[in-house]
N, C-alpha and C positions, 0 to 999 in steps of 0.2 A: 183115556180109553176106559168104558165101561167093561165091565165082564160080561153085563145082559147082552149087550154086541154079539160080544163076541159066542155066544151060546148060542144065542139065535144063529149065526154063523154056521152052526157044524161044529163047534171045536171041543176037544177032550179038554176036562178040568185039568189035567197033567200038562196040557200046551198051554191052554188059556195061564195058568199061573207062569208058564216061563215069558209067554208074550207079557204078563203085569210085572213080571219082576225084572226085564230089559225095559218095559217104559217107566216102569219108576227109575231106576237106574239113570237113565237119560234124562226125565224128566229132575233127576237132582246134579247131574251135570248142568242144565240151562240155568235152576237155580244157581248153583256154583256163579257161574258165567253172569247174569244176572248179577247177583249179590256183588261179585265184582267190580261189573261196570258202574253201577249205582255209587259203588265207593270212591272210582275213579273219577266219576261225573260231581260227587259232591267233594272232593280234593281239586278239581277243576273249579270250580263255584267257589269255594271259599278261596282257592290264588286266586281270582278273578275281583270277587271281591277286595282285600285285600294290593291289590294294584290300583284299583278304583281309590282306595282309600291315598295311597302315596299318589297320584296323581292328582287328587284334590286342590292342594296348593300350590298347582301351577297350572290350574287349566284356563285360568285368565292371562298367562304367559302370552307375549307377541315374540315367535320364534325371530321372525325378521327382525324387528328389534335386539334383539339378541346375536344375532349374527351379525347386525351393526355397531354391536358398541364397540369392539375391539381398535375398527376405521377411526370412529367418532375420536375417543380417547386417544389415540396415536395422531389423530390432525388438531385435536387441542394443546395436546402435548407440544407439537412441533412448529404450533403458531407462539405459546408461550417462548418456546426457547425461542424463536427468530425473534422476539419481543426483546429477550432480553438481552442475545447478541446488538441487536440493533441499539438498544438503551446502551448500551456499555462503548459501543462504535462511539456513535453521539456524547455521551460524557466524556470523552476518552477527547472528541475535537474540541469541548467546551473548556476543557479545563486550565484555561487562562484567563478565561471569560470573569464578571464581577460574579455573577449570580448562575453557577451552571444548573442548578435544578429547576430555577424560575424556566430557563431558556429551552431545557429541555423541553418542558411543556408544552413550546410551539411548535415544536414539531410534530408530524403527521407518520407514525411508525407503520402505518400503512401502506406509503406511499415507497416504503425502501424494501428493494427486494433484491437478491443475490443471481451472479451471473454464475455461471458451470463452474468456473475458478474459483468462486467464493467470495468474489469481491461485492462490496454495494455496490448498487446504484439507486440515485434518488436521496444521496444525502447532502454529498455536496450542493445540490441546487438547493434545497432547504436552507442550508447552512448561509448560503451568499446571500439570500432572499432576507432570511430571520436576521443577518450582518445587516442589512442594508436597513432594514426596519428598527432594530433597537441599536444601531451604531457606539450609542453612548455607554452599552453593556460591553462593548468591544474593546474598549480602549488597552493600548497597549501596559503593559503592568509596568512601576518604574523600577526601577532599581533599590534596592536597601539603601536607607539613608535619606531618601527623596522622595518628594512628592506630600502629599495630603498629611499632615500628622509625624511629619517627621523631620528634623532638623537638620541642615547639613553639617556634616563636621566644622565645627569652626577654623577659619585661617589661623594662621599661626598668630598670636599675636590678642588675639581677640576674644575678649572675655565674652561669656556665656552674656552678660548683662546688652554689650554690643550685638552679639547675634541674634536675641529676642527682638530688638530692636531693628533692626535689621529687616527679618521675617515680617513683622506688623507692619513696617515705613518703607521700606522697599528701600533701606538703607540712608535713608533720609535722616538727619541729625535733628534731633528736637530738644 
């Protein structure tokens, strides 16, 4: 507010300065108030900023993605382990067999899956199937002493020279 105003108004220079010295007054209260908010508005701007900046390296983030890895991981996880229960069921029925690793191979770990009790199913049918196909990986194991590479104890009586001889002739005298 101008003083010329206020003169033109009517008013005594004794009011007019108490009217200038409550609008200056007030007038540096708005300032106050003012000066303030401008402070508050640029501490608002620079947090804002500032979160912009920490937000930068994830604003290519796919939340959803992220909310699935936990599932993903936990249904990998629990396919490995049926994998390897399953592998160790199967090695566990192979091992009389000649070759149990070859044989494991033909199996389909897929195809085995577990009932509420925990039991398989889908391996024995595998097993009687891959039986029936390589029969000659099945053969019953012999006993110590017997079979393929191994001699039997000689009868009483009869030299190591007769037992070779024996083995090769089928006992036949030469």
């Amino acid at each position: 507010m101008k003083r010329e105003f206020l003169r033109k108004l009517g008013l005594e220079d004794e009011v007019i300065d108490k009217i200038m010295a409550q609008s200056g007054q007030e007038n540096d209260d708005y300032r106050d108030q003012i000066a303030k908010q401008t402070e508050a508005a640029k501490a608002k701007d620079a947090r804002i900023l500032e979160l912009e900046k920490a937000y930068e390296p994830f604003k290519d983030v796919n939340i959803e993605e992220l909310k699935a890895a936990p599932e993903k991981i936990k249904s990998e996880y629990e396919g490995k382990l049926k994998t390897v229960k399953v592998e160790s069921l199967i090695k566990d029925k192979l091992k009389d067999t000649k070759y149990p690793d070859l044989l494991l191979g033909k199996f389909d770990v897929t195809k085995v899956d577990f009932d509420e009790s925990g039991k398989p199913k889908g391996i024995d049918e595998q097993y009687e199937a891959i039986k029936k196909q390589y029969s000659d990986m099945f053969e019953a194991s012999s006993p110590p002493g017997t079979g393929r590479g191994h001699l039997n104890p000689p009868p009483a009586g009869q030299s190591l020279d007769d037992q070779i001889k024996s083995a090769l002739f089928g006992g036949k005298k030469t």
